[in-house]
Structure formats: structure tokens, C-alpha cells
N, C-alpha and C positions, 0 to 999 in steps of 0.2 A: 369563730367558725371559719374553717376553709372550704374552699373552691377545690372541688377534686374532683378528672376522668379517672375514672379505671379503664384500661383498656382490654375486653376479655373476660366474656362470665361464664368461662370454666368454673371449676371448683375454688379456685383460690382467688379468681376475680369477682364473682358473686360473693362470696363471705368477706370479703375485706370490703365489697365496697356496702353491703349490709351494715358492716360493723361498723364501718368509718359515719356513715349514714345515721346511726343512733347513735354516735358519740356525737352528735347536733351536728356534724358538716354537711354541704351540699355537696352531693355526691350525683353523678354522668357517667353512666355503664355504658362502654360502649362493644357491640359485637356486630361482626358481619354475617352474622345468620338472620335474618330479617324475621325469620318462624320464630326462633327462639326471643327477638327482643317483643315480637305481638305476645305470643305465651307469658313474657315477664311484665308486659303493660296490664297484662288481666288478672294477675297477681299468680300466674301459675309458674311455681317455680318447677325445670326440666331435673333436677337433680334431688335424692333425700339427705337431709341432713337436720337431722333433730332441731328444731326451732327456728331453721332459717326463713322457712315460708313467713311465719308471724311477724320479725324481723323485717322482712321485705312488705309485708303488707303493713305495717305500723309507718314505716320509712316515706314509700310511696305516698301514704297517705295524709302522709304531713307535709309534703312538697318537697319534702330533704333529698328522695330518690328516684331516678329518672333512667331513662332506658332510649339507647337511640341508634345507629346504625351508621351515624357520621361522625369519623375520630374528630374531622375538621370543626366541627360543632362543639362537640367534649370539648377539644384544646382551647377552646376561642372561650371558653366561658370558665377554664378553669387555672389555676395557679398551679395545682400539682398534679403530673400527670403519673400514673403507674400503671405500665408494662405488665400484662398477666395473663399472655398467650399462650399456647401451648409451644412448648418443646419437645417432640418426640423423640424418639431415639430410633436413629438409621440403622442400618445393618452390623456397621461398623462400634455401634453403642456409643458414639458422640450424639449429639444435642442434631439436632435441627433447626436451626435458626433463621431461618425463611422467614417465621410471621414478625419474628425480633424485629427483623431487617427490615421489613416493609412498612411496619408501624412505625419504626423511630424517621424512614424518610416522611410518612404522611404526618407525623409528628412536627417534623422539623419544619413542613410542606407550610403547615399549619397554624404556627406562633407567630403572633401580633403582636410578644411582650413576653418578657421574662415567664419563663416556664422552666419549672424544676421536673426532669424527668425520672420518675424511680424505675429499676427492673426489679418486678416482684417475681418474674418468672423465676425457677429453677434455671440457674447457665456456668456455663466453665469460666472459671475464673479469665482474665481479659476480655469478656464481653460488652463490659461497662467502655473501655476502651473503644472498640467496633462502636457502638453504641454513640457516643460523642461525635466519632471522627463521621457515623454517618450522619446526625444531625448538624455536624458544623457545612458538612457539604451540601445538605439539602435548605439551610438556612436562610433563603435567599434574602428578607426581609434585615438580617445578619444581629438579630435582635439577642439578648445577653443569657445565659442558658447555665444549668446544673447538671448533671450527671451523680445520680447515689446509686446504691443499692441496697435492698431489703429484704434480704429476702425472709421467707415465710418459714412457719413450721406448724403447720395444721395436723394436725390428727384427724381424718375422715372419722366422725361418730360421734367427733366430740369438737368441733372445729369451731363454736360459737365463743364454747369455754376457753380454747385456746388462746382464741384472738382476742377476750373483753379479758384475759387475765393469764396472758404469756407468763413464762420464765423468764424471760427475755426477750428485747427487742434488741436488733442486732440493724446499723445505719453504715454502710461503707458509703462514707463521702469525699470530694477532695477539694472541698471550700467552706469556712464556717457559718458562710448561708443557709447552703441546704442543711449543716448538720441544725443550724436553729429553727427551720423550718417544720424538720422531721419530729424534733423535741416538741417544737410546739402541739402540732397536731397529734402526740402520742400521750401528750404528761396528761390526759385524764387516766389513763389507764396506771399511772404509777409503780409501773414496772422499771428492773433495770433496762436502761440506754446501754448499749455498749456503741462507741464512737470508733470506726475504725477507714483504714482505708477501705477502697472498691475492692481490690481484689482479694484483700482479705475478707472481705467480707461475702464474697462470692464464694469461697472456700468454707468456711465456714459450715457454710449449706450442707455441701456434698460430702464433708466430717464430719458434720452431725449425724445425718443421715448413714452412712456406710457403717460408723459407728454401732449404732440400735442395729443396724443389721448383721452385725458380728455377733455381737450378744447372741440375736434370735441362732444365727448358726453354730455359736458354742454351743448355750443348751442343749439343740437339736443334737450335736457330736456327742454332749455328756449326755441323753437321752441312749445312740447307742452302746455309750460303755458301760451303762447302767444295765441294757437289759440284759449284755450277756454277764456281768458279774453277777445278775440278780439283786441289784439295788433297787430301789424308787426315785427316781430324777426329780419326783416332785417336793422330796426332802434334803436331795443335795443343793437344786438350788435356793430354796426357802431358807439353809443353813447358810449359802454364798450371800446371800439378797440382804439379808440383815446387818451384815458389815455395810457401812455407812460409805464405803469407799469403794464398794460396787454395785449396792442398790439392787432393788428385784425386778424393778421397769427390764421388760424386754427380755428376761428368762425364762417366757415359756418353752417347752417344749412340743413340738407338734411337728404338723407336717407343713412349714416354711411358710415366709410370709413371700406375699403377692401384692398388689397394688400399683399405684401408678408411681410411686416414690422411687421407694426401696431397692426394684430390680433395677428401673432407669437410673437410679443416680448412680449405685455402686458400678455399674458398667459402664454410666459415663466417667465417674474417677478414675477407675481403673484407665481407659483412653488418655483422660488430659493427666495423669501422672506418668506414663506412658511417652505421651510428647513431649513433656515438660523435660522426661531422661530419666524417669523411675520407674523403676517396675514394682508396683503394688502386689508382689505376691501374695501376702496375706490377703486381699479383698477378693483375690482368684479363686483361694480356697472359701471364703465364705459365701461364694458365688457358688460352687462345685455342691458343698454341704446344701445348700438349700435344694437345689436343685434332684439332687440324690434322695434327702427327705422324702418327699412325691413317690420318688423310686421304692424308696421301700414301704413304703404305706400301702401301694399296691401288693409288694412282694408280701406282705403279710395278711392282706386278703387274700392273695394266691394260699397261702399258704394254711389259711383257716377254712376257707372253702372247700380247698383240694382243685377241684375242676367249678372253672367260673363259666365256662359255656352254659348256655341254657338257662343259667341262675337269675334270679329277678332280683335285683339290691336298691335299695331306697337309699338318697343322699341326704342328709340335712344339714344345710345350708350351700349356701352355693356364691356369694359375694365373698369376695378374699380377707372381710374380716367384718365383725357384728355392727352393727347400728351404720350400714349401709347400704346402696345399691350397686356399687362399683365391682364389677368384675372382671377390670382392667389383671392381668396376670394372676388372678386367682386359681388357685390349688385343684379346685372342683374340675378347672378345667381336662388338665393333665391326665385327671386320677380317672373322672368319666369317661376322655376319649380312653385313656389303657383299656378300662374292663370292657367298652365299646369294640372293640378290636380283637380280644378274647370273645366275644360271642354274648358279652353281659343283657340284659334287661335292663333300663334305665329308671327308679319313679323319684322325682325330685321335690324339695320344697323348702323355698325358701323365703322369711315375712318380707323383705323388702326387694327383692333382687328380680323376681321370677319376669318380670318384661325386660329387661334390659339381656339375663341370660336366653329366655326363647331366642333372640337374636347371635344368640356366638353356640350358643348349644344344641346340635341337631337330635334328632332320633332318641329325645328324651321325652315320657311322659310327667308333664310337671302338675302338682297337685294342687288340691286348697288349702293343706294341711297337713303335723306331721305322721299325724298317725293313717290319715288316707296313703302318703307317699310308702307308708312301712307296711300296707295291708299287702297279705301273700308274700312276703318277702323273705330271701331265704338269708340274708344278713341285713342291717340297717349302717350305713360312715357315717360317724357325726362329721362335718368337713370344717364350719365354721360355728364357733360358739357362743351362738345365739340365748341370750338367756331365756327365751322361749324355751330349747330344749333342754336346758337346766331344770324345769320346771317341770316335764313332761311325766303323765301318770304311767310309770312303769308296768304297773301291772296291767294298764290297758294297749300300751306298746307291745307287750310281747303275747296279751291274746289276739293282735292283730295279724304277727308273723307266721309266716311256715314255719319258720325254723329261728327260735330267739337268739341270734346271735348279730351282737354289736361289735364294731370296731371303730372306735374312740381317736379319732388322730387329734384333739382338742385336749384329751385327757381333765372330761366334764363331771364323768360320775366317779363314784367311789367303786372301790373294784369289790370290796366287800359287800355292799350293800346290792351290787348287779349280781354275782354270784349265790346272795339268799335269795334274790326271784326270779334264778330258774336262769340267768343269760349265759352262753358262750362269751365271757365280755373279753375283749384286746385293746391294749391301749398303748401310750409312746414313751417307754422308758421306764416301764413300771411291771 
């Protein structure tokens, strides 16, 4: 059993230190929102993520997991400590490393005895550097210290699955302390270890990531040369996917992915390869394609509508991708203010998202349901695909609309099967 703070219960700081918590360690959440550590003393977790609540209430309730508002407390009682603040992305789409910085000095402020520091956060390669040089300067106690990195690769939906049974765990270390440390505390999960340096290991991250997001933006590009050759995209790539040496993960076709990842890492590599003295053109254009997606998902409700003024249109879904509540750069946004701006009618509905959206989405009626959200409506956008609307009774879908016309940016139903009951259907690539 290990001694661990996490510092930070964001999304990757609550699930790691969940996770770490029922692999039997004792685990110290520590966050400067005082609201949110009472909310997680009462077992109310602030974010959804399929099974983390139980996780946390099973953890808690063995003594394994704790929640406190002082890093200097976490550190003093802990042997490993991991970084897992947010980093937002500036103007300029580098990192913001403000709470990095603060933590590693209260960090440093902090140690009474060897303490291995991880950055679980998302950061640009030489952070782990920064990271060191501030704890050696704040060290005053001048006690003996690690520096790794670890970073993470959650899936929002599925982030339990992730962590208790990775592809891989990836350790940028530059002493065989911390890398034994890190093995220790991971070998239940029996995953591979990959051992590398920090700043490989930092990189790593934001290649992984940029990566899956090229994917999503090929498909999306083979989406449009499908529709004007008159292909089905949903058969090119399913024919691509099944070579072994491109795999199907991350060839949907739709209208672009969103989330807190995706957008922010690719623009933060694009930056740090940039300064580094390369210019990432390819990740510009995968930037460009997603972006543009949005664009014409509208341009083809324009274009099935005719005139969208005045028109009442029903959204379904609204969190930038299924089995979440995160609305962090989601799609719905984009697409709702466009038709908002045209003169649209808004009615929305989505199973987990609709509190977090009333806050970023104005002058939108949100529903209890999909078929209240689609009543009177003169089109219904699937936007995110929810297996809820997988499910949905068609023929009571479109006794509910003005006018039966769906347009599919998920590409959920069968074009055939919308077309015998009666819809205008539109979909991405097909």
C-alpha cells in the first residue's frame, strides 16, 4: 500500500485518485474549492462519469479516501505526490501553468522527507524541468526529491475502464527510484510499463492525442469526398478499419470532436513544435477540418430547411460526446448559436449534460425528453450519439414533428430504414 496526494479533483484528479484508492492505497484529494471538497465529503461527486460515484463512496468508506483543502497536509502524510490541475489553454494555445507553478512551490513549501512528485497534468514537453528547478528553489527543508511524469489517457464515458485496465502506462522518469516506485504502485493493474525519460514522456501525451484527432479529421475530409462522389463513408472506413495497421478506433465520421483534450492539446502542439522550430502544418489542417465540419453541418440545415428563420428545431444531445456531462468545446455549441443568429427556435435535450449546458447555452428551451424536445419541430440534429437516441421510437418521433425531417451529424440511423417511415433524413458522408 502507498501513501498518495493527488493534487486536483478535476476530471483526471478524482478518477486517478478513485482508482488509486481501490487498488488498496491511501489516497489525499486535495483541491482549493472548499464547496466541492464538502460536496466530496458527502459522497456527492460534482462531475458524471459512469461508476465513479460508487468508487468514491466504497473508497471513502473504507478509510482508503479523503478529501482536504490543505496540499501541506496531503504532502506531509504522503510519499507520492501527483499534480493534476488544470491547464488551460491562453489565447495564444500554449498551456497555462499558473496552478503547475504554485502547487509544485506549496509542494516543495511542504516536504518533511523524500517525496516523489508526479505531473499527471496534460503540459508541454520541459515542464517536468520548470517543475524540479521550482521545487529545488522552494525546498527549503533541502530534503531528497523525484521528479516523473505520467501522464494520463482517460476516455470521458469510460474513464474507470481506462484506468483499472490501460493499454498502457507510460512513467517519464530520470532516476531508478521513482521508476520503482511508479512500477510498484501500478503492477496490480498488469499493464505494459513503458520507462522513458520526462520529456518523452511529456510528448507522448500530446502525439497521442493529436494523433486520434487526425484520424477524426480524415474521416470527417473522407466524409466530404464521399458525398459529392456519392459513396457511403460509413463503408470506406469500416473497409480502412479492418487492416490491422489502421484500426477503426477514431474513424467516425461526424461533425468533429470537442472536449477538453482534443482541441487543447492539438493547439498546444501545434505552439510547443512551433517554438521547439517546427511548424506542425499537418495538425493546422486537422485543426482547420474540424472546425469547418460544424461549418457545414449547419450549411446543410441551411440547405434542407431552405429558410431557417422562424423554424423551431430540436437538438439531441448537447455534451460533445455520449456517457457524459462535459460541454467543454462541444459541437452543439457552435451549431445552436449559428441557427440562433439566423432567427432559429431552440428545443434541446440531453440525459446527462442539460445543467452544466443551461449555463453556456442561452435562449434555448431544454426538455425532459427526446421526443418533448422534437414536439412542433420543423427538423430534429442528432448532435451527439447517445444510445438513448439509438433507441428512439421512430414512428413516435415523427408523429411528434411539423415536419419529419432529421439531420444526423452522428450518422445513427440507417438511411433506409428513416426513409420507409416517412423522414427527410441527412446525414455525414452517406
Amino acid at each position: 500500500m502507498k501513501k498518495v496526494c493527488i493534487i486536483g479533483t478535476g476530471y483526471v484528479g478524482l478518477v486517478t485518485g478513485a482508482c488509486l484508492a481501490d487498488m488498496k492505497n491511501r489516497v489525499i484529494c486535495v483541491d482549493n474549492d472548499a464547496e466541492k471538497v464538502k460536496m466530496l465529503r458527502r459522497g456527492k461527486v460534482p462531475i458524471y462519469e459512469p461508476g465513479l460515484d460508487e468508487i468514491i463512496r466504497r473508497n471513502a468508506a473504507a478509510g482508503r479516501l479523503t478529501f482536504t483543502t490543505s496540499i501541506a497536509a496531503g504532502v506531509r502524510a504522503s510519499e507520492i505526490v501527483f499534480i493534476a490541475v488544470s491547464t488551460p489553454p491562453k489565447a495564444d494555445g500554449t498551456a497555462d501553468l499558473t496552478a503547475v507553478a504554485l502547487v509544485a512551490r506549496e509542494v516543495a513549501e511542504s516536504m518533511d522527507g523524500y517525496r516523489l512528485i508526479v505531473d499527471k497534468s496534460t503540459v508541454p514537453v520541459k515542464t517536468g524541468e520548470k517543475v524540479e528547478e521550482t521545487i529545488r528553489r522552494y525546498n527549503r527543508k533541502n530534503v531528497d526529491f523525484d521528479v516523473a511524469s505520467n501522464p494520463e489517457f482517460l476516455r470521458e464515458g469510460s474513464a474507470i475502464g481506462d484506468t483499472m485496465a490501460p493499454d498502457r502506462i507510460v512513467i517519464g522518469v530520470s532516476s531508478k527510484r521513482a521508476a520503482k516506485i511508479l512500477k510498484e504502485i501500478y503492477a496490480p493493474l498488469k499493464a505494459p510499463i513503458i520507462v522513458t525519460d520526462i520529456k518523452s514522456a511529456e510528448i507522448i501525451k500530446h502525439a497521442s492525442n493529436s494523433f486520434l484527432a487526425m484520424k477524426i479529421s480524415f474521416a470527417n475530409a473522407l466524409a466530404q469526398i464521399c458525398e459529392l462522389a456519392g459513396a457511403n463513408v460509413m463503408q470506406v472506413v469500416e473497409g480502412m478499419g479492418l487492416d490491422r495497421r489502421i484500426g477503426k478506433a477514431f474513424l467516425n465520421a461526424g461533425i468533429g470532436y470537442g472536449g477538453s483534450c482534443f482541441p487543447k492539446d492539438v493547439a498546444a502542439f501545434i505552439k510547443i513544435s512551433g517554438e521547439l522550430g517546427y511548424d506542425f502544418e499537418l495538425l493546422k489542417i486537422v485543426e482547420q477540418i474540424n472546425v469547418a465540419q460544424r461549418v457545414r453541418f449547419v450549411k446543410k440545415i441551411e440547405e434542407t430547411l431552405w429558410i431557417v428563420k422562424n423554424k423551431t428545431i430540436g437538438v439531441l444531445g448537447l455534451a460533445f460526446k455520449p456517457n457524459t456531462d462535459d460541454m467543454r468545446s462541444a459541437p452543439s455549441i457552435d451549431i445552436i448559436a449559428a441557427l440562433q443568429r439566423e432567427g432559429a427556435s431552440i428545443r434541446a435535450y440531453d440525459p446527462q449534460a442539460m445543467g452544466v449546458a443551461r449555463k453556456v447555452l442561452k435562449g434555448v428551451a431544454f426538455c425532459k425528453g427526446p421526443y418533448e424536445a422534437a414536439r412542433g419541430c420543423d427538423a430534429v440534429l442528432v448532435v451527439t450519439e447517445w444510445d438513448e437516441f439509438r433507441r428512439l421510437n421512430l414512428d413516435r418521433l415523427r408523429s411528434v414533428m411539423s415536419h419529419p425531417i432529421v439531420i444526423d451529424g452522428r450518422n445513427i440511423y440507417d438511411p433506409a430504414v428513416m426513409e420507409e417511415k416517412g423522414f427527410i433524413y441527412k446525414s455525414v458522408g452517406r
